[in-house]
DOMAR-833465 format. One record per residue (C-alpha): residue in one letter; y, x, z; residue number from 1. Coordinates in steps of 0.25 Angstrom, whole numbers, plus 5000, padded with zeros to 4 digits. Each point is the difference from the previous one (the first is absolute). Layout:
// DOMAR-833465
{pt "A",{Y,X,Z},NUM}
...
END
This chain:
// DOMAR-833465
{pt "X",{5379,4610,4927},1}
{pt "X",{5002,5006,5014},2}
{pt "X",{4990,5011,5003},3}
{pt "X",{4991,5003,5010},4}
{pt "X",{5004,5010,5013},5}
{pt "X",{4985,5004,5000},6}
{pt "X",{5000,5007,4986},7}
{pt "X",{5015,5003,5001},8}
{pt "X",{5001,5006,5011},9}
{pt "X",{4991,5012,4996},10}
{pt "X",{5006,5002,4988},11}
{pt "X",{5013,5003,5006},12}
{pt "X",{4995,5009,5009},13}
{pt "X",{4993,5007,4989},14}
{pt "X",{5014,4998,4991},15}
{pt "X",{5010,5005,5012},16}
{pt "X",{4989,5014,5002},17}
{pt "X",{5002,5002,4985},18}
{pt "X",{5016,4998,4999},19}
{pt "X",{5002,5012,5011},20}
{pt "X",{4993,5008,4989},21}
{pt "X",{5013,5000,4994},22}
{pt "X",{5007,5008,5012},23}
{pt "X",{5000,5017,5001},24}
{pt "X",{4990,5007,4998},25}
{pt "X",{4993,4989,4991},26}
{pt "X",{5013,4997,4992},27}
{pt "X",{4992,4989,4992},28}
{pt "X",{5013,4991,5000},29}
{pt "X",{4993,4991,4987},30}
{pt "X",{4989,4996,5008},31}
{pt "X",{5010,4996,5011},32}
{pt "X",{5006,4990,4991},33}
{pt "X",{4988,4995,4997},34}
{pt "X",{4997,4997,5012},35}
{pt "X",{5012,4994,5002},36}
{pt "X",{4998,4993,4987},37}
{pt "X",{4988,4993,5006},38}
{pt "X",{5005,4997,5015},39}
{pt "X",{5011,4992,4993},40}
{pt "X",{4991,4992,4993},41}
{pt "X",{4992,4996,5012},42}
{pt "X",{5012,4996,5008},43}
{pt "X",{5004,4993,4988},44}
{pt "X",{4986,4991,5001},45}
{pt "X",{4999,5001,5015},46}
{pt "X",{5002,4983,5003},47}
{pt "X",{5007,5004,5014},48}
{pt "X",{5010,5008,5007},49}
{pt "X",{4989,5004,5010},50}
{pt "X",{4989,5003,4990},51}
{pt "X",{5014,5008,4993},52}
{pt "X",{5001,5008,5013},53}
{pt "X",{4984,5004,5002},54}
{pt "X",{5001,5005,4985},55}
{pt "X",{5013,5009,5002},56}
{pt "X",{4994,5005,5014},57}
{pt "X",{4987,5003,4994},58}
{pt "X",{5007,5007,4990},59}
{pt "X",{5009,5007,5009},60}
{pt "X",{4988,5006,5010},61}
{pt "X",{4993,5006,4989},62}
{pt "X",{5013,5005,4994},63}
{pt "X",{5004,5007,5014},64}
{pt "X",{4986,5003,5003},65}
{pt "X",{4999,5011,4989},66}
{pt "X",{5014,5005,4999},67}
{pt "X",{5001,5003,5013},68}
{pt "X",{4987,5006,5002},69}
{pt "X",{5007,5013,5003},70}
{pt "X",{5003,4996,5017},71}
{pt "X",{4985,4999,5002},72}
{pt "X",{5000,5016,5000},73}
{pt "X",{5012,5001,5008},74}
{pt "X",{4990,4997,5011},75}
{pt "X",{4991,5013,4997},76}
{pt "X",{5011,5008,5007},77}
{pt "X",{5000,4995,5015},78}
{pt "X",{4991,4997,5010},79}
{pt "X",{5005,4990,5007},80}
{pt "X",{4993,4991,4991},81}
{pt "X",{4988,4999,4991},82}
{pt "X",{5002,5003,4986},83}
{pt "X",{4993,4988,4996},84}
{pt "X",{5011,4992,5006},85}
{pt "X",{5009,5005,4988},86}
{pt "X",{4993,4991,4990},87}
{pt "X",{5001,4987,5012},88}
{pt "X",{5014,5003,4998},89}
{pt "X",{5002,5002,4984},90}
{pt "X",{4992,4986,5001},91}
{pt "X",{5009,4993,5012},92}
{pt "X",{5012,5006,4994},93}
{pt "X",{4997,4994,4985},94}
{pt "X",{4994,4985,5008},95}
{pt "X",{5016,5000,5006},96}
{pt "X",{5007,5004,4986},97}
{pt "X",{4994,4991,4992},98}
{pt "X",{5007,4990,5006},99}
{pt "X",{5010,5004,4993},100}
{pt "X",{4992,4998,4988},101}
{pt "X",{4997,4988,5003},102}
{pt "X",{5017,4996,5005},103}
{pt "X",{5003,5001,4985},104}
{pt "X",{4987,4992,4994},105}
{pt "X",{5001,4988,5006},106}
{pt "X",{5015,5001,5002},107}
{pt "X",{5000,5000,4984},108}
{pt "X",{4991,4989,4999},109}
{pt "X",{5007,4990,5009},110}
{pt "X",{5013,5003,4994},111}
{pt "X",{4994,5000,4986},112}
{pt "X",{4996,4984,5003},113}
{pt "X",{5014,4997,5005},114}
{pt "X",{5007,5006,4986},115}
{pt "X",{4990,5000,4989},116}
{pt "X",{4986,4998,4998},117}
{pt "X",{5000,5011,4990},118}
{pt "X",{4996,5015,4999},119}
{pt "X",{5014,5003,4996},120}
{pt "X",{5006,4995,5014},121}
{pt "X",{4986,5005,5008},122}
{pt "X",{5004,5016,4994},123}
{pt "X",{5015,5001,5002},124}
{pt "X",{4998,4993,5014},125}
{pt "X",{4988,5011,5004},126}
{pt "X",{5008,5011,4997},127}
{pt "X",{5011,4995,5008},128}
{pt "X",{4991,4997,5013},129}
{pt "X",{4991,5015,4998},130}
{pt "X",{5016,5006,5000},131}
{pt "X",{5002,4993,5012},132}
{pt "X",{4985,5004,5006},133}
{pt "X",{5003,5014,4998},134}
{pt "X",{5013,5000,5006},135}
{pt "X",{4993,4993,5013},136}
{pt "X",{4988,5009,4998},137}
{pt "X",{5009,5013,5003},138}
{pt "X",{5008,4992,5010},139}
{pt "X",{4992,4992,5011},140}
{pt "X",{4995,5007,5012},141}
{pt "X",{5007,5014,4995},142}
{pt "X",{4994,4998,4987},143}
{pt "X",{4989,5006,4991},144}
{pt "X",{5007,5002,4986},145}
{pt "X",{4989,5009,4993},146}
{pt "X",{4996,4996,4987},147}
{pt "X",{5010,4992,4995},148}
{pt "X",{4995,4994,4986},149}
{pt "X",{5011,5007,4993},150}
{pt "X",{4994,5014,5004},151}
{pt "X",{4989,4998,4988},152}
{pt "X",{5012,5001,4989},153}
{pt "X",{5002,5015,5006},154}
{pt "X",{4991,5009,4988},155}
{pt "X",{5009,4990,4992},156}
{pt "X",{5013,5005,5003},157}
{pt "X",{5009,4992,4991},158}
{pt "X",{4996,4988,5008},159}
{pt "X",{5006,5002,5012},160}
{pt "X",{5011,5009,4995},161}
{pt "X",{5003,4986,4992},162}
{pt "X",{5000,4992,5012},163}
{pt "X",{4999,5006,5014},164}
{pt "X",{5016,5004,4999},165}
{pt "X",{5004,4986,4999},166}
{pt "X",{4989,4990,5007},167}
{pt "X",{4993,5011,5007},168}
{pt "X",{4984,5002,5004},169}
{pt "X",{4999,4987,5005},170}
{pt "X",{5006,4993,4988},171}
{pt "X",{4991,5007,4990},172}
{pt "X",{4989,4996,5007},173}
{pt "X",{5002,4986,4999},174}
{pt "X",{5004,5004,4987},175}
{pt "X",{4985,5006,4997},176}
{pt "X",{4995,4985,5003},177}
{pt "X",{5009,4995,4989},178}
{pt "X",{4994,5009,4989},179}
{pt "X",{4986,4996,5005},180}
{pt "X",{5003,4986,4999},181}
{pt "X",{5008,5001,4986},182}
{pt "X",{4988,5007,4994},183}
{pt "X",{4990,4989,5007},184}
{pt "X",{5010,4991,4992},185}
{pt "X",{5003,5005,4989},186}
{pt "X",{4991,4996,4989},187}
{pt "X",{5006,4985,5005},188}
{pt "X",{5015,5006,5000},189}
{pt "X",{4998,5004,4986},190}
{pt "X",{4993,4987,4996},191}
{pt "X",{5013,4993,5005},192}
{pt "X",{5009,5011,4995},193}
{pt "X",{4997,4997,4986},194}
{pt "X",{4990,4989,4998},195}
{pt "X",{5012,4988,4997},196}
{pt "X",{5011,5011,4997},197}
{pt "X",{5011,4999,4991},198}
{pt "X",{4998,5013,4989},199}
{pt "X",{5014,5006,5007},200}
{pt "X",{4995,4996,5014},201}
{pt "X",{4987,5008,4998},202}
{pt "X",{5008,5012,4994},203}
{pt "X",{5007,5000,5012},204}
{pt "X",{4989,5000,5009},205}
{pt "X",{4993,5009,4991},206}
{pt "X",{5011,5010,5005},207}
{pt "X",{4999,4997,5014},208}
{pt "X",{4986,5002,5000},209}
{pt "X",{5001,5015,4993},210}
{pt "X",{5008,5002,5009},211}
{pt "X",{4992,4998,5011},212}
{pt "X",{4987,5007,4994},213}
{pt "X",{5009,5011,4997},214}
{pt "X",{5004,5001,5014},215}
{pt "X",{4986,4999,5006},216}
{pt "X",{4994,5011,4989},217}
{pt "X",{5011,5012,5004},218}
{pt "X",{4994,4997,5016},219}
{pt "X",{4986,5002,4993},220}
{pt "X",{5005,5009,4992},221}
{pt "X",{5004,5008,5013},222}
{pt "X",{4987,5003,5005},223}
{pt "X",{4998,5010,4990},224}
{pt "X",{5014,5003,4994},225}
{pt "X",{5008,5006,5010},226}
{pt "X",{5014,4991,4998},227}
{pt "X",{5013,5009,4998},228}
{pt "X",{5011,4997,5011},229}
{pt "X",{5013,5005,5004},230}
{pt "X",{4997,5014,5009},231}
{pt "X",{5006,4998,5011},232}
{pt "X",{4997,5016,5008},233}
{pt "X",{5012,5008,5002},234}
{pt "X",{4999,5011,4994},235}
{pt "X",{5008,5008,5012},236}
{pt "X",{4993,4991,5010},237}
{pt "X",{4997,5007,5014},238}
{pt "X",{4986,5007,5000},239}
{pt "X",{4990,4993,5008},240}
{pt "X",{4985,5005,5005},241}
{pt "X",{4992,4988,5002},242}
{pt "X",{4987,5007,5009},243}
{pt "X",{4987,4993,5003},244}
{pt "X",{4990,5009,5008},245}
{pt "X",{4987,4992,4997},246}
{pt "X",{4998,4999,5016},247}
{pt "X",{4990,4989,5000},248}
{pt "X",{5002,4988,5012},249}
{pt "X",{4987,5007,5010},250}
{pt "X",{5009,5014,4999},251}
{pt "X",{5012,4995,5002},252}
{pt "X",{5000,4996,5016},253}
{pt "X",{4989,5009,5003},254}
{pt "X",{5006,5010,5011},255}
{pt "X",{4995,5013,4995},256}
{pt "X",{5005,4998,4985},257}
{pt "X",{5014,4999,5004},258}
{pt "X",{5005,5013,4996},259}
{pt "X",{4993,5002,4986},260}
{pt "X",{5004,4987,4996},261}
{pt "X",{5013,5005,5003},262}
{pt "X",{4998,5012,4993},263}
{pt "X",{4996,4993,4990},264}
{pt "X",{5012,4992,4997},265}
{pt "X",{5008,5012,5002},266}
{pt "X",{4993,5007,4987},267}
{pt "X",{5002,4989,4992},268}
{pt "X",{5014,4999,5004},269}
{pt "X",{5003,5014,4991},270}
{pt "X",{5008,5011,4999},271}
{pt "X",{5016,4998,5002},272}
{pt "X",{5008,5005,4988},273}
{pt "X",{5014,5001,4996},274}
{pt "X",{5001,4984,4997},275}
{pt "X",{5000,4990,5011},276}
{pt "X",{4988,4991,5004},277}
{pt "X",{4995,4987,5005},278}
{pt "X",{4986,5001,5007},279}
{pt "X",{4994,4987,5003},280}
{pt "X",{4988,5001,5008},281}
{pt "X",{4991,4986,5003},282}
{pt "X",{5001,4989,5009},283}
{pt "X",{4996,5007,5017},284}
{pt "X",{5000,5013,4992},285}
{pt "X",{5000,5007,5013},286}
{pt "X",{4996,4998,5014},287}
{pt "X",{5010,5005,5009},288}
{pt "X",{5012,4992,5005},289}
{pt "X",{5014,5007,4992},290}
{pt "X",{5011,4994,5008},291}
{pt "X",{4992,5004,5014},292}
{pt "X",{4995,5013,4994},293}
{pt "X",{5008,5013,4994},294}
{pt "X",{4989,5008,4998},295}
{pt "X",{4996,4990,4990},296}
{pt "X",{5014,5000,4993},297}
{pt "X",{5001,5013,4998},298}
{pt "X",{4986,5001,4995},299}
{pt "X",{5003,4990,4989},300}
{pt "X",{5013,5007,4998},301}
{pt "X",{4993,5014,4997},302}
{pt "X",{4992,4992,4988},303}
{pt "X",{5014,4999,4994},304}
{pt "X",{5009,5007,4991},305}
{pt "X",{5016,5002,5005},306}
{pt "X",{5004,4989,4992},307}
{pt "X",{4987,4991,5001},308}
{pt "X",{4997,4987,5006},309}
{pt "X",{4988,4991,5006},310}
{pt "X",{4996,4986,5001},311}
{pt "X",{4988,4998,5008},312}
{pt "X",{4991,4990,5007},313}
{pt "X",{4999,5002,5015},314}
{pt "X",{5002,4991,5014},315}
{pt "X",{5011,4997,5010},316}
{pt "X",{4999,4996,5014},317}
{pt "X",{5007,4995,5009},318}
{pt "X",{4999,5003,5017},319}
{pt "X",{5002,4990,5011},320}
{pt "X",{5011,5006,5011},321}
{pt "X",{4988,5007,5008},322}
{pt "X",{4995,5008,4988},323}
{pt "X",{4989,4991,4995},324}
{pt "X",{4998,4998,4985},325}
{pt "X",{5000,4985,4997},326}
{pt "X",{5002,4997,4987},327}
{pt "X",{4998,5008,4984},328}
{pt "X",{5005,4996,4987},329}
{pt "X",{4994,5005,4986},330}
{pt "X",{5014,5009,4995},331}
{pt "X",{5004,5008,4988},332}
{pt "X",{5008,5011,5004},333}
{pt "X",{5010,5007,4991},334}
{pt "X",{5001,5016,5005},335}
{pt "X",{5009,5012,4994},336}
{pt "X",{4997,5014,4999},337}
{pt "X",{5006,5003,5015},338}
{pt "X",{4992,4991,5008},339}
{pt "X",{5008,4987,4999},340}
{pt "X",{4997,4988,4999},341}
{pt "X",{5007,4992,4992},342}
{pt "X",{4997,4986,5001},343}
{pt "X",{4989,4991,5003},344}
{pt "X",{4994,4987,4995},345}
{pt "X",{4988,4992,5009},346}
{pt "X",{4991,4991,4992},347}
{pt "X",{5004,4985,5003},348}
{pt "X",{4988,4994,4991},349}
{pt "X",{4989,5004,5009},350}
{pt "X",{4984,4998,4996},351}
{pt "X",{4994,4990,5010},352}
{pt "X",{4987,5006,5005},353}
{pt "X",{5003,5014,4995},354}
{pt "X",{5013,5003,5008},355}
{pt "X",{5000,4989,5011},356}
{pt "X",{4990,4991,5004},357}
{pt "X",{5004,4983,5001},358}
{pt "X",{4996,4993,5014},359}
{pt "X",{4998,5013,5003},360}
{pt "X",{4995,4995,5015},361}
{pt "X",{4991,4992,4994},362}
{pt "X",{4994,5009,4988},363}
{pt "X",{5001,5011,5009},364}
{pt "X",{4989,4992,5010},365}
{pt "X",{4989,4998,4989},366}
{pt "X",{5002,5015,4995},367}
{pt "X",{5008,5000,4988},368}
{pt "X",{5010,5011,4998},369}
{pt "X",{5011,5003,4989},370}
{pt "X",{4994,5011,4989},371}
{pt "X",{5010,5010,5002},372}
{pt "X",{4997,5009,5013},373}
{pt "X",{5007,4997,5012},374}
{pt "X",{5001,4989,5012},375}
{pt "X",{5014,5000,4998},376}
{pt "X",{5005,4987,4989},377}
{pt "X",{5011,5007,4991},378}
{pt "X",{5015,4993,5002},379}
{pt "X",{5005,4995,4986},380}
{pt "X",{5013,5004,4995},381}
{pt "X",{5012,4992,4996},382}
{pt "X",{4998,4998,4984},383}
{pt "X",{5005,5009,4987},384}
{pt "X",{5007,5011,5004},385}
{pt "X",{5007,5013,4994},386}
{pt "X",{5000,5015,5004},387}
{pt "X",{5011,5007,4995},388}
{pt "X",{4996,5015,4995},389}
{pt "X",{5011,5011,4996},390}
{pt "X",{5001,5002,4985},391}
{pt "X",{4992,4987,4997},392}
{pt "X",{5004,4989,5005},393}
{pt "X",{4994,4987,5007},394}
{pt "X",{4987,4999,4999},395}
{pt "X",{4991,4987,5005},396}
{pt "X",{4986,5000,5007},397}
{pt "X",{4990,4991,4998},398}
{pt "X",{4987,5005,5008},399}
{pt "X",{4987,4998,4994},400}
{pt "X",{4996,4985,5000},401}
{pt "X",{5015,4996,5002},402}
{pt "X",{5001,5002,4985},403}
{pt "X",{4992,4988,4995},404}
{pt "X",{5012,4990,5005},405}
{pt "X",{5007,4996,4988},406}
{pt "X",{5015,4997,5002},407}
{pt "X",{5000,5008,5015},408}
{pt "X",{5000,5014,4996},409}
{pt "X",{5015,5005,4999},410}
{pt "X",{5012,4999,5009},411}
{pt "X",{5010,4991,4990},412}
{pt "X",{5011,5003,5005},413}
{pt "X",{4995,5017,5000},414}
{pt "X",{4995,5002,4986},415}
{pt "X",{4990,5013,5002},416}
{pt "X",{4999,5010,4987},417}
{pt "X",{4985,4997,5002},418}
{pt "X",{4989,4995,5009},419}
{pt "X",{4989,5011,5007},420}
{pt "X",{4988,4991,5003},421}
{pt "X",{4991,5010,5010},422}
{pt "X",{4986,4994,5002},423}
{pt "X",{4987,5003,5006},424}
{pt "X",{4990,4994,4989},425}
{pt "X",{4988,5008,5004},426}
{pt "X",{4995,4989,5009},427}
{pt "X",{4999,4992,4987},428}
{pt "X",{4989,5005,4990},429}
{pt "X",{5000,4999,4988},430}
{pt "X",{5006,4986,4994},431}
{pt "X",{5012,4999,5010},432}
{pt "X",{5009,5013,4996},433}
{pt "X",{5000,4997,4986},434}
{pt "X",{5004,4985,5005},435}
{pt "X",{5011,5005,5008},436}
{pt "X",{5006,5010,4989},437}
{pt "X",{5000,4986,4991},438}
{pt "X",{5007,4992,5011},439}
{pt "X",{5011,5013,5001},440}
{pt "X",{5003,5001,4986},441}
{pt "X",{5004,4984,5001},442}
{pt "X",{5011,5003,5010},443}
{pt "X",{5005,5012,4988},444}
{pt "X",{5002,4990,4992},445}
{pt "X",{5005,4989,5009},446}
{pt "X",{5011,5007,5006},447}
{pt "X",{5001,5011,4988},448}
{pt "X",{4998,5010,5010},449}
{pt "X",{4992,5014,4999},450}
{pt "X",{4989,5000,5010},451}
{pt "X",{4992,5012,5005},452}
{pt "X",{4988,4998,5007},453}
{pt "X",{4992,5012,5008},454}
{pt "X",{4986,4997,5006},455}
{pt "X",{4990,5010,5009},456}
{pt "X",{4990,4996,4987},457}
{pt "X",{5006,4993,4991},458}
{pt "X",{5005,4995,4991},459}
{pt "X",{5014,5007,5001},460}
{pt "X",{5011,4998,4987},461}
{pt "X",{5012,4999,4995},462}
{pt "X",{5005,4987,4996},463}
{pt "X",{5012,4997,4993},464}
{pt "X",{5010,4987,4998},465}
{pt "X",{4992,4995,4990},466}
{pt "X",{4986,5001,5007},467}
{pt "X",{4996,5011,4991},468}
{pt "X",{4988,5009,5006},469}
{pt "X",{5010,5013,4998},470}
{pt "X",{4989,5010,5010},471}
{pt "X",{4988,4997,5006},472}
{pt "X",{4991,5005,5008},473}
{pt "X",{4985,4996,5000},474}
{pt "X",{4991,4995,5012},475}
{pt "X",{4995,5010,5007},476}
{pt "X",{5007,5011,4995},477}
{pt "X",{5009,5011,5008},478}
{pt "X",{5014,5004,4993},479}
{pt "X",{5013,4996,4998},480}
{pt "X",{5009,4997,4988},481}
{pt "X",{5013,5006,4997},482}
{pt "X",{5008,4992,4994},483}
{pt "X",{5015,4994,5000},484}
{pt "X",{5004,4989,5006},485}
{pt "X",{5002,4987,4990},486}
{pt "X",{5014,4994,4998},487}
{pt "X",{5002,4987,5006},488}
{pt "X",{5003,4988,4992},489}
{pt "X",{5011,4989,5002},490}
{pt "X",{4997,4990,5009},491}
{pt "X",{4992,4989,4993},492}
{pt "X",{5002,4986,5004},493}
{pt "X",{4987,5000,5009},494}
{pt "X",{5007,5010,5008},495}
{pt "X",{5011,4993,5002},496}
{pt "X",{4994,4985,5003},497}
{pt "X",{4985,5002,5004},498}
{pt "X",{4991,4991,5002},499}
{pt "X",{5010,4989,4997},500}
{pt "X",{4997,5002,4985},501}
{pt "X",{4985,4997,5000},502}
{pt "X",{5004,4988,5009},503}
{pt "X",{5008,4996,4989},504}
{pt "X",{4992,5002,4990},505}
{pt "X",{4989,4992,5007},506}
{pt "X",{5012,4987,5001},507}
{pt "X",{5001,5003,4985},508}
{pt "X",{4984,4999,4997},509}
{pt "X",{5000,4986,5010},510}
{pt "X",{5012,4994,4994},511}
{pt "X",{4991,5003,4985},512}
{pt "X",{4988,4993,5007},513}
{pt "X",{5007,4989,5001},514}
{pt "X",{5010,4997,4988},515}
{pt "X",{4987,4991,4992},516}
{pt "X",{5003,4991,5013},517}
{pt "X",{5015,5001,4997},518}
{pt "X",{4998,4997,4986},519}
{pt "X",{4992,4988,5003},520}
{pt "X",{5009,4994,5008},521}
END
């Protein structure tokens, strides 16, 4: 019996604010599946393609609404804008996401009455259209990637350590709508499996079935049992310094504060000693312009040892033929201990409304403004790209929000030793550090690939190839970490192919939906 939009409609809402629940700092992943549980069985029921599509966009705003609550306190740092208008657009951005939601719902449902009126057909086929959803979702109109459903397998581990390295973020996210529509299923799976079974056909799918609850009992297991894996630190790695200051987002433009935060930084960064070291300061550590201004090169080259280096956030600008600034890009810079700068990499992946404003002549007219300070729009850079440091190697930058984009964070053809991913999180309260830090310890595992990250407040850590949480530091805490760098892995197959294996692993699941219609032919 189809069911009604007016006492459905709610309950998705109610369904898609509960599954965010299962994203960082929550990390309620079972409730998520739950939910997830009982969206499938609404869609399953829902009579139409339309009613399919209200059901997953209802889902989708409550979903959005509550995981991304963090950007409504980005607004609390500027006064261009009314803070108030943050929560307007945690509300108008989740209303234009859900779409996506709502995509792969009724997608699922129309294709599900084309192959096979069963629930079978109906799960493969929605996990193949929410792959698909997500990898439009990160895509159209720049993208907006954060949250991927796979990011709630994270305290996990083992689960995307399993999977991520072949069929990557967006795979195991369609993945995760597969196990919540097996266990919707199951109890009819197993009626099936052995109701009119031979004796040997019901051993056999007795093993398969331990196999599979053994499967899912080590990923419980996991929460509380810290899994054994390959180490994959070098012992004789280069010794890194991972600082994070604490400046909040109010002290960090403020004019008068410009030279203690530096000092600041400079504290943290230590003392030299006889073995070379990397410092890694956050994304615009510093205000001054380095490749227009020696002074501040060599002030940053006294925080160094002989042997030392640096990789810090800052801008560049560029200057018309009269003299007059017209463009800025977001950079990472690498320095040495005389001054020199060694490469540079600009952020290509840049935040709409926080480091340049759409329709700006338009927006500009009704009195909107980007977040970050500045009349100026920042220029985006051209995609992944390495610095080359002395004594290290290649290493890739991805700056702040850039990191979220599965399958667009390395140069292929310029495999780095690791990835440094500066970022400002301060703007960002409380749920959206711990959101990010999740989001980074998927590209690890992706592209096997150590990943440092440093913020002005956190949270700063060390990850290795595996994902693994090697250093951290806590929200709001100034200090630094010494560590050594981790050891990059081998290339996996994501790293090699992308996105183009979630895609086929989407064409699988479809080509599944659809083999009862084969078969009935």
């Amino acid at each position: 019996m189809p069911l009604t939009l007016r006492r459905t409609c709610p309950i998705a809402f109610v369904l898609g604010a509960l599954a965010a629940c299962g994203f960082a700092p929550l990390e309620l992943w079972p409730l998520t599946i739950a939910c997830l549980i009982a969206l499938i069985a609404m869609l399953e029921r829902a009579g139409s393609t339309w009613r399919a599509a209200a059901i997953g966009w209802c889902f989708g705003v409550g979903h959005f609404c509550i995981g991304l609550n963090w950007i409504a306190t980005a607004f609390t740092y500027q006064a261009a804008m009314p803070a108030w208008l943050g929560w307007l657009a945690v509300v108008l951005l989740s209303l234009y996401l859900a779409v996506f939601v709502a995509f792969s719902a009724s997608c699922a449902y129309w294709l599900a009455r084309l192959a096979s009126p069963t629930p079978r057909a109906f799960v493969a086929l929605f996990g193949a259209v929410w792959i698909i959803g997500e990898l439009l979702r990160a895509t159209l109109f720049t993208g907006f990637a954060w949250n991927p459903l796979a990011a709630i397998w994270v305290p996990l581990r083992i689960v995307p350590v399993m999977t991520l390295p072949t069929i990557g973020t967006y795979g195991l996210s369609g993945l995760t709508i597969l196990i919540a529509g097996g266990l919707l299923h199951g109890a009819g799976f197993l009626r099936r499996a052995f109701g009119n079974a031979t004796p040997a056909q019901r051993g056999n799918r007795a093993i398969l079935l331990g196999a599979i609850a053994l499967a899912v009992a080590i990923g419980c297991a996991s929460i509380f049992i810290p899994i054994g894996m390959a180490p994959l630190a070098a012992a004789n790695g280069p010794r890194i310094r991972v600082v994070q200051p604490n400046i909040n987002q109010a002290e960090k433009w403020a004019p008068d504060a410009e030279i203690n935060n530096f000092r600041r930084l400079v504290h943290l960064s230590g003392t030299p000693g006889p073995e070379p070291r990397l410092i890694l300061w956050p994304e615009v550590a510093i205000p001054w312009f380095l490749e227009d201004d020696p002074d501040a090169r060599t002030a940053l080259a006294h925080v160094l040892g002989p042997r030392d280096l640096m990789l810090t956030g800052g801008e560049a600008v560029r200057y018309d033929a009269q003299g007059t600034m017209i463009a800025a890009t977001n950079s990472l810079f690498g320095i040495d201990a005389r001054g020199r700068l060694l490469g540079r990499y600009d952020k290509s992946h840049l935040v709409p409304y926080g480091e340049y404003l759409p329709m700006r002549p338009l927006l500009s007219r009704i009195g909107l403004s980007r977040l970050a300070p500045g009349d100026m729009d920042f220029d985006s850079g051209r995609g992944p790209a390495d610095i080359k440091l002395p004594g290290i190697g290649l290493v890739g930058g991805q700056i702040c929000y850039e990191i979220i984009f599965s399958g667009h964070v390395i140069d292929a053809a310029h495999r780095p030793r690791f990835l440094f991913n500066p970022s400002n999180d301060a703007w960002f309260g409380a749920w959206g550090p711990p959101q990010h830090l999740a989001q980074a310890r998927l590209r690890a595992i992706e592209e096997a690939m150590p990943i440092l990250r440093s913020t002005p407040t956190g949270i700063s850590a060390v990850i290795d190839a595996q994902g693994r949480l090697l250093a951290s530091l806590p929200w709001r805490l100034a200090g630094a970490i010494d560590a050594r760098l981790p050891a990059v892995g081998p290339p996996t197959l994501f790293s090699r192919y992308g996105n183009l294996l979630p895609l086929a692993f989407a064409l699988f699941l479809v080509a599944i939906g659809f083999a009862s219609r084969l078969r009935r032919r």
